[in-house]
N, C-alpha and C positions, 0 to 999 in steps of 0.2 A: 455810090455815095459813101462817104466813109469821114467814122469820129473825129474829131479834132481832139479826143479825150477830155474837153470840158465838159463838166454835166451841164446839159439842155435844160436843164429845170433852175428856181431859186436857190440862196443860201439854204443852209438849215433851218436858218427861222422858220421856213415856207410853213411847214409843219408844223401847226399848232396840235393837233392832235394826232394820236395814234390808234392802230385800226385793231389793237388788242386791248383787253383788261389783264392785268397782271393776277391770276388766279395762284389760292394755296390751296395745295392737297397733297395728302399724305404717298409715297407709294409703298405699293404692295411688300412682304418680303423679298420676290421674287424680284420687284421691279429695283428695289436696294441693291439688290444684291449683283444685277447686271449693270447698275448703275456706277456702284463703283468698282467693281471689275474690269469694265468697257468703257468708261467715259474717260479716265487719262490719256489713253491713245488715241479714241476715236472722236470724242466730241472737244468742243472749243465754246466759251460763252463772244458772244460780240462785243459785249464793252470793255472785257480784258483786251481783245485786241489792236488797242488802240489804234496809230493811222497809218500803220504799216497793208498793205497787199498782203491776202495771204497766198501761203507758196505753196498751192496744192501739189503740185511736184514730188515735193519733200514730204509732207504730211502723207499722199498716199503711196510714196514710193515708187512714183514710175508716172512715167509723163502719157496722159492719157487726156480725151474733152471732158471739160467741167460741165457737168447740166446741176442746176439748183434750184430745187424741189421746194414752195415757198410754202410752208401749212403742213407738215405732213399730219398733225393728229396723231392718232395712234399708231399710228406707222404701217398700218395694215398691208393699204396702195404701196407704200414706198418702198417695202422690202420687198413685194412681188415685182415692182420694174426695176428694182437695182440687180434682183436676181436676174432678172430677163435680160441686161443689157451689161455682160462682163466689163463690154469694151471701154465702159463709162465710167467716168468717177464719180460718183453720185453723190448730191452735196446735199442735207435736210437742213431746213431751216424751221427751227418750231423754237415757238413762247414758253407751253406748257412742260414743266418739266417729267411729269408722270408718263406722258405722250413719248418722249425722247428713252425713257428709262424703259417705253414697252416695246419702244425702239430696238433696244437693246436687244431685248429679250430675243427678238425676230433674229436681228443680228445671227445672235448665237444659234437660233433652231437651225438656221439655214447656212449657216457658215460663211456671211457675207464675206469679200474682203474690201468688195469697192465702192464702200458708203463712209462716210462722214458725216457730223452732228454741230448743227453751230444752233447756238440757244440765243434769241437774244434778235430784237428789230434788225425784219429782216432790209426798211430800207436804210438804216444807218449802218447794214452792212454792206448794201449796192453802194452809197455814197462817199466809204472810208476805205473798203478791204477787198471791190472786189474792181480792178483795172478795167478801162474799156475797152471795148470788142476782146475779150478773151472767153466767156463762156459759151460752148457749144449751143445751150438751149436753157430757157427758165420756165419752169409746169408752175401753172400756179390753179389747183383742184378743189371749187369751191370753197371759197374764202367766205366770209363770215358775210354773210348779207348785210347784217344789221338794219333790218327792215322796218323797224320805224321810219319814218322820215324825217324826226326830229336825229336821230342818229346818222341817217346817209354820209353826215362830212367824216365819219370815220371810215370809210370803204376804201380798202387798199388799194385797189384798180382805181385810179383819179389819172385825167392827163401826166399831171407834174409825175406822177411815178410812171405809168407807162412810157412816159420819155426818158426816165432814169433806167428803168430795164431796161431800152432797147438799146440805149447806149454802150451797156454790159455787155453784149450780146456780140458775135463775131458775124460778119456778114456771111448770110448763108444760113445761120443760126434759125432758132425758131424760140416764139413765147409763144405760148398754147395757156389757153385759161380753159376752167368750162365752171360753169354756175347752172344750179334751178331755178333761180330767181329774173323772171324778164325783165323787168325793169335796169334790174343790174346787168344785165344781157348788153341789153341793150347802151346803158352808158358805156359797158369795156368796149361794147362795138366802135360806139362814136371817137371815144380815145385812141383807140388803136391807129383808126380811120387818121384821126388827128395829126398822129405822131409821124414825119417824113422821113422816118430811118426802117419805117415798118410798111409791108408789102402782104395782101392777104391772100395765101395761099389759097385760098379758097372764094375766092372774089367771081366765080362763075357760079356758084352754087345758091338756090334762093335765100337770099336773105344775106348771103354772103360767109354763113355760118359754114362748119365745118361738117363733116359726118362723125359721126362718133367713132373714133377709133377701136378697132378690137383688141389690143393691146392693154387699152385699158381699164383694169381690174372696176368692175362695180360696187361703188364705194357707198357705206350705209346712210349716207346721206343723200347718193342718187336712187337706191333702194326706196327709202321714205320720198322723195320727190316725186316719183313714178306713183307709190301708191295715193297721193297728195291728188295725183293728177296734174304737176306739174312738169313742165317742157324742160330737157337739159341741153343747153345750150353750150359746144366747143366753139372755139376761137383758135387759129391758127397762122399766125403770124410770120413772114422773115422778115430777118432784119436784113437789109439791101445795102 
């Protein structure tokens, strides 16, 4: 099966809300200081980019797969799988801008070269800037529960966006999620399931879930899950 490059989901109206709150905080010296050292080359915000495709090519200077890391936080995860995977161009996507600036920082202790920074919704950047079937793979690593139930319509993982990622997605590709929260578990399940451009790698395994990968870094949010006593749930998707 393969895209017709029209997005699978509504206009932009669809979205009446967004699955971040726009937070101020100050950063650190250190975090200034790698910020604006490192953010004219390497990062990009999304609504400067208006509705042009970006040409990751160019930007990292050698034609390599795009995988795009949606959340990264404080970058912790992100620079230990960018380090781990040269061959990658590694694309973060984050709201917070302290997060992006400690980004940096990583950047620099580690000497990345094959990371990128786009600040800025990440699905008004799946639905302007980024073409379909061209990215290798999209991690999307505990994303924000928002565990009220009076909050759930904010939850990134919703059909209309997991049909928007898979679209993104090159056949072969892979979206990988994992969350602690079952409930939310279990809706990316049923989306995923939903979506007929997505195929689950792991459709023999109970429950259909994935095995937790050893690759990836234990992140302080699966840390506090575990000690919660709560179950972390991967998801492992192709797109077909």
């Amino acid at each position: 099966m393969t895209s017709t490059g029209q997005d699978p989901v509504r206009p932009a109206h669809w979205r009446t809300v967004v699955s971040f709150v726009q937070r101020t905080a100050r950063l650190s010296p250190g975090q200034q200081r790698a910020y604006e050292q490192y953010w004219p080359a390497l990062g990009r915000k999304v609504d400067e980019l208006g509705e042009d495709p970006v040409d990751f090519d160019a930007w990292f200077g050698r034609s390599a797969p795009v995988l795009l890391e949606i959340g990264s936080g404080m970058g912790e995860t992100t620079a230990q799988l960018t380090a781990a995977a040269p061959e990658l161009n590694y694309v973060a996507a984050e709201v917070y801008k302290p997060g992006l600036a400690q980004l940096l920082l990583r950047v620099e202790k580690l000497g990345l070269t094959n990371l990128r920074l786009l600040r800025g919704d990440a699905v008004t950047l799946l639905r302007k800037n980024i073409p379909a079937d061209s990215l290798h793979g999209i991690r999307i690593f505990f994303p924000d529960p928002w565990p009220k139930k009076k909050h759930h319509k904010r939850r990134l993982v919703q059909p209309e966006f997991v049909a928007l990622a898979a679209s993104r997605i090159k056949p072969g590709g892979t979206l990988h999620l994992a969350t602690d929260w079952e409930q939310y578990s279990e809706e990316m399940m049923a989306a995923c399931l939903a979506t007929p451009l997505l195929r689950n790698r792991f459709a023999g395994e109970p429950g259909g879930w994935a095995p937790r990968p050893d690759w990836r870094p234990v992140t302080k949010f699966e840390s506090r899950a575990h000690e919660e006593g709560r179950v972390i749930h991967d998801l492992i998707f192709e797109r077909i």
